[in-house]
VOKERO-115598 format. One record per residue: residue in three letters; residue number from 1; y, z negated, x of N, C-alpha, C, O, CB in turn. Coordinates in steps of 0.02 Angstrom, whole numbers, padded with zeros to 5 digits. Last residue first. Glycine has a CB too. Example, Ala and Ser with C-alpha at 12.3 -4.5 7.8 and 13.67 -1.06 7.14 Angstrom:
# VOKERO-115598
+------+------+--------+--------+--------+--------+--------+--------+--------+--------+--------+--------+--------+--------+--------+--------+--------+
: resn : resi :     nv :     nw :     nu :    cav :    caw :    cau :     cv :     cw :     cu :     ov :     ow :     ou :    cbv :    cbw :    cbu :
+------+------+--------+--------+--------+--------+--------+--------+--------+--------+--------+--------+--------+--------+--------+--------+--------+
:  Ser :    2 : -00112 : -00354 :  00642 : -00053 : -00357 :  00684 :  00002 : -00394 :  00645 :  00057 : -00402 :  00670 : -00030 : -00286 :  00704 :
:  Ala :    1 : -00284 : -00390 :  00660 : -00225 : -00390 :  00615 : -00165 : -00390 :  00660 : -00166 : -00423 :  00712 : -00224 : -00452 :  00565 :
+------+------+--------+--------+--------+--------+--------+--------+--------+--------+--------+--------+--------+--------+--------+--------+--------+
***
This chain:
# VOKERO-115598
+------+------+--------+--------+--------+--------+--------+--------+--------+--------+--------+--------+--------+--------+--------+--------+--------+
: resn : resi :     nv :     nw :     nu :    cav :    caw :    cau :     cv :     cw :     cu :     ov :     ow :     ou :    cbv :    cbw :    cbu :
+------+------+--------+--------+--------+--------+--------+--------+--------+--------+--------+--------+--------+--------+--------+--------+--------+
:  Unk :   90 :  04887 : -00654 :  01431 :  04925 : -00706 :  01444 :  04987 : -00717 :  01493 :  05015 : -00771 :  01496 :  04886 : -00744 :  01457 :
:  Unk :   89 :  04879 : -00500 :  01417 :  04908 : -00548 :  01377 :  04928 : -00622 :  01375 :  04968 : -00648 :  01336 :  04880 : -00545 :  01344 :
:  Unk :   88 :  04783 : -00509 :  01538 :  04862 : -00482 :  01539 :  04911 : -00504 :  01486 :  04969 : -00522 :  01498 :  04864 : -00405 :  01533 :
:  Unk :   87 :  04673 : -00580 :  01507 :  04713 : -00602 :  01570 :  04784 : -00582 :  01562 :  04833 : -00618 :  01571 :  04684 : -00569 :  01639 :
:  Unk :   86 :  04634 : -00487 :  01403 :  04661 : -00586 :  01371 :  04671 : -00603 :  01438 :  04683 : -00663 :  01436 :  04588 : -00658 :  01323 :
:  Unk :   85 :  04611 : -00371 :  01450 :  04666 : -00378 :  01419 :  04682 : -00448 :  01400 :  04739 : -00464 :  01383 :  04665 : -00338 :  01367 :
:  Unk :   84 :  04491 : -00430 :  01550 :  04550 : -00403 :  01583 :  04603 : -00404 :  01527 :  04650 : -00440 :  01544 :  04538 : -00329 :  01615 :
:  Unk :   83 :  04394 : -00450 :  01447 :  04443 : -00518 :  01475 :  04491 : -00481 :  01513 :  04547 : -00506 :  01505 :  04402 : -00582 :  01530 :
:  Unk :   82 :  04385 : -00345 :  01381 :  04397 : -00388 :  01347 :  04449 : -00452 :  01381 :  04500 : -00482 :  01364 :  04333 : -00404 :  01326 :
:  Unk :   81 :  04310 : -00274 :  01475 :  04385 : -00246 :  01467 :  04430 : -00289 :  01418 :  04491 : -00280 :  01409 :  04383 : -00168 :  01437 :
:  Unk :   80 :  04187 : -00340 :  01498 :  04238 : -00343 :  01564 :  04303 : -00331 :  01520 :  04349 : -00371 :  01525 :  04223 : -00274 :  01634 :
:  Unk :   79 :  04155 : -00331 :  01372 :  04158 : -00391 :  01393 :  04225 : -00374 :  01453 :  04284 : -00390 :  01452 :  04077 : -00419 :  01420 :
:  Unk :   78 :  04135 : -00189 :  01370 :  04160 : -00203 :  01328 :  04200 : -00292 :  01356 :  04260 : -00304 :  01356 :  04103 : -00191 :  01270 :
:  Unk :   77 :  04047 : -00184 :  01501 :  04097 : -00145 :  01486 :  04141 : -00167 :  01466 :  04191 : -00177 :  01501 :  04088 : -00107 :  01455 :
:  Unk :   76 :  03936 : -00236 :  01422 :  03954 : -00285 :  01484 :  04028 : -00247 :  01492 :  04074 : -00288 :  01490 :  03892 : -00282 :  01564 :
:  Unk :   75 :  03915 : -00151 :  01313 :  03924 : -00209 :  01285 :  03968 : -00261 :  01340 :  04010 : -00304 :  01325 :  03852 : -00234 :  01264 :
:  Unk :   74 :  03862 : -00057 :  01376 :  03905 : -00032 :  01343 :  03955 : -00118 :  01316 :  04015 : -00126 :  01306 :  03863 :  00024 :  01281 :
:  Unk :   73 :  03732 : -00109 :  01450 :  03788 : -00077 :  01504 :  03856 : -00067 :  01453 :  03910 : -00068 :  01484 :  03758 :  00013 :  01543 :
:  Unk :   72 :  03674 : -00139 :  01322 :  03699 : -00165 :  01362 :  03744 : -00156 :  01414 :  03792 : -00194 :  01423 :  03669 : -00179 :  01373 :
:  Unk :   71 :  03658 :  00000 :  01262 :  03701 : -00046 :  01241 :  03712 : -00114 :  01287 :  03768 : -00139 :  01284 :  03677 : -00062 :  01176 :
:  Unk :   70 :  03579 :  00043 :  01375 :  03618 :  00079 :  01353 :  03688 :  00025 :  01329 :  03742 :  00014 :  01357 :  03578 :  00121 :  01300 :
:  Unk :   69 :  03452 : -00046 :  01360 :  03494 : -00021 :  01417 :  03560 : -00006 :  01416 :  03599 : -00037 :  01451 :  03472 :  00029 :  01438 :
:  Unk :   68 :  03404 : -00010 :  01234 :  03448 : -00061 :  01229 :  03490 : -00075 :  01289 :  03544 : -00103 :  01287 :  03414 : -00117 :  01211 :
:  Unk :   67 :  03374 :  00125 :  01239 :  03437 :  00114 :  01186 :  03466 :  00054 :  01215 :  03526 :  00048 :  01224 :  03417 :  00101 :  01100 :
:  Unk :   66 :  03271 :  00118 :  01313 :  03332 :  00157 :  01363 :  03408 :  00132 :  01305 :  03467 :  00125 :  01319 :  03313 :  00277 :  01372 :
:  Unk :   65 :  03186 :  00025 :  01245 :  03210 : -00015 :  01307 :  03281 :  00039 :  01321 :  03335 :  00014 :  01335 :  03139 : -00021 :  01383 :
:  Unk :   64 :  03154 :  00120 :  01134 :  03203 :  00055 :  01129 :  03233 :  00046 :  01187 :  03294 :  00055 :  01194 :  03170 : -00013 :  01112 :
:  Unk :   63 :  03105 :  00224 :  01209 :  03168 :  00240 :  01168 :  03203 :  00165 :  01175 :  03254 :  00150 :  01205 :  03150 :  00268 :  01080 :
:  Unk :   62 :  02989 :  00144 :  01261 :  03040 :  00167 :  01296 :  03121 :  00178 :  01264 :  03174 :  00154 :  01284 :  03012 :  00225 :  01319 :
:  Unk :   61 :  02919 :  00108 :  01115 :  02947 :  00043 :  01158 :  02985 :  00085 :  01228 :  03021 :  00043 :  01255 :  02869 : -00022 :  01188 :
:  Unk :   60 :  02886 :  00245 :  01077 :  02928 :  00193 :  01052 :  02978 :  00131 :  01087 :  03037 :  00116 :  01087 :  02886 :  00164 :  01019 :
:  Unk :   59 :  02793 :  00242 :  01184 :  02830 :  00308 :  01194 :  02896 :  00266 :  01162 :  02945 :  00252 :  01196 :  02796 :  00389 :  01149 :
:  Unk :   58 :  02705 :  00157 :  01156 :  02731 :  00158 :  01223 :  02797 :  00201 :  01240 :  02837 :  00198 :  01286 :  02677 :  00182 :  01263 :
:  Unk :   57 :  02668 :  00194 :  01018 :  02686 :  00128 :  01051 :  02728 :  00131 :  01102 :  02786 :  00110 :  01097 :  02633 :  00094 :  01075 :
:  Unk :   56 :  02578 :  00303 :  01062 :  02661 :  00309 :  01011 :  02710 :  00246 :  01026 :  02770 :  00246 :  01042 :  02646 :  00303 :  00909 :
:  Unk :   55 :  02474 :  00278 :  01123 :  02551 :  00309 :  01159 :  02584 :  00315 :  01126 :  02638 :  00337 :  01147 :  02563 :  00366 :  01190 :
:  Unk :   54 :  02420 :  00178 :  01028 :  02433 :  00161 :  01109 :  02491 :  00205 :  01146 :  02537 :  00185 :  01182 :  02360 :  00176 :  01154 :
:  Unk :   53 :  02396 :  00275 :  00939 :  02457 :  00220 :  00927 :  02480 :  00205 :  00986 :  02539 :  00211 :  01003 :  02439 :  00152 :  00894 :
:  Unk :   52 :  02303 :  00379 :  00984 :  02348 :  00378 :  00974 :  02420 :  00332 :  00943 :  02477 :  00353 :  00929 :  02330 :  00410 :  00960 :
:  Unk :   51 :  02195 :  00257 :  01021 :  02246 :  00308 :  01060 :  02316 :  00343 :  01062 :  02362 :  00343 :  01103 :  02222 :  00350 :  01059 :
:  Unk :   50 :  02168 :  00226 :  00871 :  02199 :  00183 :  00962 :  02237 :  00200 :  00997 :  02294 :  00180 :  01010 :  02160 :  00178 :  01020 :
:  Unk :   49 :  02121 :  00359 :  00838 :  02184 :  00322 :  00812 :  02212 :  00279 :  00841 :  02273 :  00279 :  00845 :  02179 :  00295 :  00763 :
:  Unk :   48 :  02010 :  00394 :  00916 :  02066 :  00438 :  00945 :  02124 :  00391 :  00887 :  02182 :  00397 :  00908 :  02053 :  00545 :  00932 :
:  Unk :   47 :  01934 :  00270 :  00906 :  01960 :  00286 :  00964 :  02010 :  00332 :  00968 :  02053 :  00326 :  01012 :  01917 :  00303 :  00999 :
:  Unk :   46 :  01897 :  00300 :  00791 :  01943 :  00253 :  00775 :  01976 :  00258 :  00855 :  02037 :  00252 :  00864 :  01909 :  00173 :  00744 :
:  Unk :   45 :  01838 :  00432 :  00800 :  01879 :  00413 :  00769 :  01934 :  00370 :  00764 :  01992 :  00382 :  00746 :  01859 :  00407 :  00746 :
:  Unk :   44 :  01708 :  00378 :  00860 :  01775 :  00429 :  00895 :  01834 :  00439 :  00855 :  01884 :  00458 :  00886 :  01753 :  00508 :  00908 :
:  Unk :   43 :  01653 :  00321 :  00770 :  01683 :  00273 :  00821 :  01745 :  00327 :  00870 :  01798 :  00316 :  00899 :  01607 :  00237 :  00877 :
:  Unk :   42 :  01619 :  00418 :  00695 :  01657 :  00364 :  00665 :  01710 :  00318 :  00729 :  01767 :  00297 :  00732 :  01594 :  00310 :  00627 :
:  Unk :   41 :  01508 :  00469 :  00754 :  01593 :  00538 :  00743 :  01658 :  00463 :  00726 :  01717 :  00460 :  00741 :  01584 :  00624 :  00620 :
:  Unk :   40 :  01426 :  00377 :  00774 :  01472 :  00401 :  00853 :  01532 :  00440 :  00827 :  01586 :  00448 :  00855 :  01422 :  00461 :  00916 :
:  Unk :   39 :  01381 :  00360 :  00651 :  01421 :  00311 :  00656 :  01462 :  00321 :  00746 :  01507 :  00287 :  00771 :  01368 :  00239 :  00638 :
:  Unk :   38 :  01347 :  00493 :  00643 :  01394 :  00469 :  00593 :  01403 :  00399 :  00618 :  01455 :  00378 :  00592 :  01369 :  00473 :  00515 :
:  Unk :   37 :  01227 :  00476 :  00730 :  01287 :  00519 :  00740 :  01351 :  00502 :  00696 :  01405 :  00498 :  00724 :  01267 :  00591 :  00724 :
:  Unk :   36 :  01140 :  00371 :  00654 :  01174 :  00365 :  00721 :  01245 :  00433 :  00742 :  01301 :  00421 :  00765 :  01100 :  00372 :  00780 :
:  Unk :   35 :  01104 :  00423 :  00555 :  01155 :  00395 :  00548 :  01216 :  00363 :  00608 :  01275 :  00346 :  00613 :  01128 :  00356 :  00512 :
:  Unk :   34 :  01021 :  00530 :  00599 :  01085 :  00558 :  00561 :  01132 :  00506 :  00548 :  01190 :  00519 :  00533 :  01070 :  00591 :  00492 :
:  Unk :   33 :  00931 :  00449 :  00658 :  00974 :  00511 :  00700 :  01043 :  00533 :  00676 :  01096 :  00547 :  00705 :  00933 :  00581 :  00699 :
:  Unk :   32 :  00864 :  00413 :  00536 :  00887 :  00370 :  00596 :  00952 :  00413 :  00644 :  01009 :  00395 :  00654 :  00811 :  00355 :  00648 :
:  Unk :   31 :  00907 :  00508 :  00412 :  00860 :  00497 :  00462 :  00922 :  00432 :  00490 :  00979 :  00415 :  00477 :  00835 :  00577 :  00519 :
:  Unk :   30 :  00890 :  00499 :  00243 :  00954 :  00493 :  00293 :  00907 :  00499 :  00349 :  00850 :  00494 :  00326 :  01007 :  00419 :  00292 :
:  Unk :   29 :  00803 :  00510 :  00122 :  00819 :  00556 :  00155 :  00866 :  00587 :  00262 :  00871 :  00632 :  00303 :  00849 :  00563 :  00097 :
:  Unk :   28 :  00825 :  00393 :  00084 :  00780 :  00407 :  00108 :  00773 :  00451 :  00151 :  00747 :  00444 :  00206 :  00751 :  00412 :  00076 :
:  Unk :   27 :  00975 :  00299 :  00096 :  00932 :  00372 :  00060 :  00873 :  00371 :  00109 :  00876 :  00349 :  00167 :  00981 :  00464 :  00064 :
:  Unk :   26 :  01085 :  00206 :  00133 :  01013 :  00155 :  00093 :  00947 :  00233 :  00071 :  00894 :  00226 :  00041 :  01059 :  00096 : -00022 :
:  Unk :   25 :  01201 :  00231 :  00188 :  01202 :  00243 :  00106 :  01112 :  00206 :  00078 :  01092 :  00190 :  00022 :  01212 :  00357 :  00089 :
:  Unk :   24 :  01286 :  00202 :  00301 :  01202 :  00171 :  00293 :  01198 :  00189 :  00212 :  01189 :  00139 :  00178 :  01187 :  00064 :  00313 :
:  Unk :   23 :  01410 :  00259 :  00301 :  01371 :  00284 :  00345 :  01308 :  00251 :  00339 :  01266 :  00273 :  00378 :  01398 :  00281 :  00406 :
:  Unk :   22 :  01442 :  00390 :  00143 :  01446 :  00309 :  00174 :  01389 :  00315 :  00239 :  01341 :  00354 :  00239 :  01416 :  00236 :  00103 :
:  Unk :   21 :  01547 :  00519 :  00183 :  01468 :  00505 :  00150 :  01446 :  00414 :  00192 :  01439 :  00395 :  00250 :  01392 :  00594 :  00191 :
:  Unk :   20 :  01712 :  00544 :  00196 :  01625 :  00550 :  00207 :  01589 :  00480 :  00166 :  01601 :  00426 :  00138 :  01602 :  00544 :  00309 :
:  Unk :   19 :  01824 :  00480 :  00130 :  01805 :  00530 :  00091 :  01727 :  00559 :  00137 :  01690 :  00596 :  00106 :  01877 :  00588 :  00082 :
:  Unk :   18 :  01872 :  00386 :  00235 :  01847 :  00351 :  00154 :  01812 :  00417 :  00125 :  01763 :  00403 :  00091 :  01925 :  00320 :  00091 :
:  Unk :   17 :  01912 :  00480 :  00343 :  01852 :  00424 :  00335 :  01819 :  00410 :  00271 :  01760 :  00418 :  00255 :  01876 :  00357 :  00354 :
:  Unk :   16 :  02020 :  00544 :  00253 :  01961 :  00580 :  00264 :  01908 :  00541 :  00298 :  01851 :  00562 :  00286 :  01975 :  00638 :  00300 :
:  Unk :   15 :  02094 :  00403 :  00261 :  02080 :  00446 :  00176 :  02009 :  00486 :  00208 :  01953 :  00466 :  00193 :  02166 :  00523 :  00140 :
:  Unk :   14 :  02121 :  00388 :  00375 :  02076 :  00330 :  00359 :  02051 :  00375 :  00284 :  01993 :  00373 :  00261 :  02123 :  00239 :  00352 :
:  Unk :   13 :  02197 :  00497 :  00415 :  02140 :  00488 :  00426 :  02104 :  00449 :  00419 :  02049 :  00455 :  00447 :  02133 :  00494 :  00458 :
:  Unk :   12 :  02323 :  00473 :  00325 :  02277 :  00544 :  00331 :  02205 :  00527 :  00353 :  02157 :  00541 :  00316 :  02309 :  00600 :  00391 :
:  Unk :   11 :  02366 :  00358 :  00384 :  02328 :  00343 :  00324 :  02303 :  00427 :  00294 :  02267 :  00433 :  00244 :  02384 :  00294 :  00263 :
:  Unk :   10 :  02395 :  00402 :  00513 :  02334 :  00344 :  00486 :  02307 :  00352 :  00431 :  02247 :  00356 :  00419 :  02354 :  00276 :  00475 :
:  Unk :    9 :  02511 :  00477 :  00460 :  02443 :  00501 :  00508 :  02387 :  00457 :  00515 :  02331 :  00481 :  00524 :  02461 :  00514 :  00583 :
:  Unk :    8 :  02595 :  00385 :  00406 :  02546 :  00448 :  00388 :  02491 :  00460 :  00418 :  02433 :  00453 :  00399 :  02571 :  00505 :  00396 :
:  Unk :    7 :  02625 :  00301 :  00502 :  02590 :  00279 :  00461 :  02551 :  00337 :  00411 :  02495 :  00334 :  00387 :  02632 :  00233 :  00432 :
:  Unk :    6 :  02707 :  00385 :  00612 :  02627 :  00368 :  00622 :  02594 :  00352 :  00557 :  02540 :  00381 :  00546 :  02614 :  00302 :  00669 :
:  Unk :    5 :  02802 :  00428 :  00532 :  02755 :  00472 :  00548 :  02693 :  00450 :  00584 :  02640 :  00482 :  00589 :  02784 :  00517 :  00581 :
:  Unk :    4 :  02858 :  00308 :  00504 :  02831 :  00344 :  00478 :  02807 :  00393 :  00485 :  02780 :  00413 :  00434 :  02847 :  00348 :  00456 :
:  Unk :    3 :  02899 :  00275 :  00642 :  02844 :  00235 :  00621 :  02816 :  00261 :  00558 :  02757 :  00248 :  00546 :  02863 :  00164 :  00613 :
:  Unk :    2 :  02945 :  00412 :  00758 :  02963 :  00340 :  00677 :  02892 :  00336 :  00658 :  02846 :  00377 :  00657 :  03023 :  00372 :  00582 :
:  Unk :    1 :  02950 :  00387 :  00929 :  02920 :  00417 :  00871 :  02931 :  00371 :  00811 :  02929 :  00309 :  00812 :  02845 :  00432 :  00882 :
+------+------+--------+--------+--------+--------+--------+--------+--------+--------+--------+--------+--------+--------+--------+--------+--------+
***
């Protein structure tokens, strides 16, 4: 996955974090209850952004490993066919 499409998606959801209602705003009004939930929607939050890096991450770091697999088997290839022609040329 490109790293730009994660960094969106963060910064989508850190924007609609920043855009609730601060979670200890100091109101009278606030109950105990109400802030406690706002600070569980909060924490589920940052949990599903973990999450979701944790498998973008993972998903990322495969692509690489099969790319660099790849180029390696392509590279040892390259090597072998390298010295077979500087054997025949000599």
């Amino acid at each position: 996955m490109c790293t730009e499409k994660i960094s969106s998606w963060i910064a989508h959801n850190f924007f609609v974090f920043l855009s609730e209602k601060p979670i200890l705003k100091g109101e009278m009004d606030v109950s105990l209850e109400e802030k406690l939930n706002q600070i569980e929607i909060s924490f589920r939050n940052y949990i599903l952004i973990l999450d979701f890096l944790i498998r973008e991450t993972r998903a990322e770091l495969s692509e690489n490993r099969a790319k660099r697999e790849v180029w390696q088997e392509h590279h040892q290839n390259w090597k072998q066919s390298n010295k077979v022609f500087k054997n025949i040329s000599l």
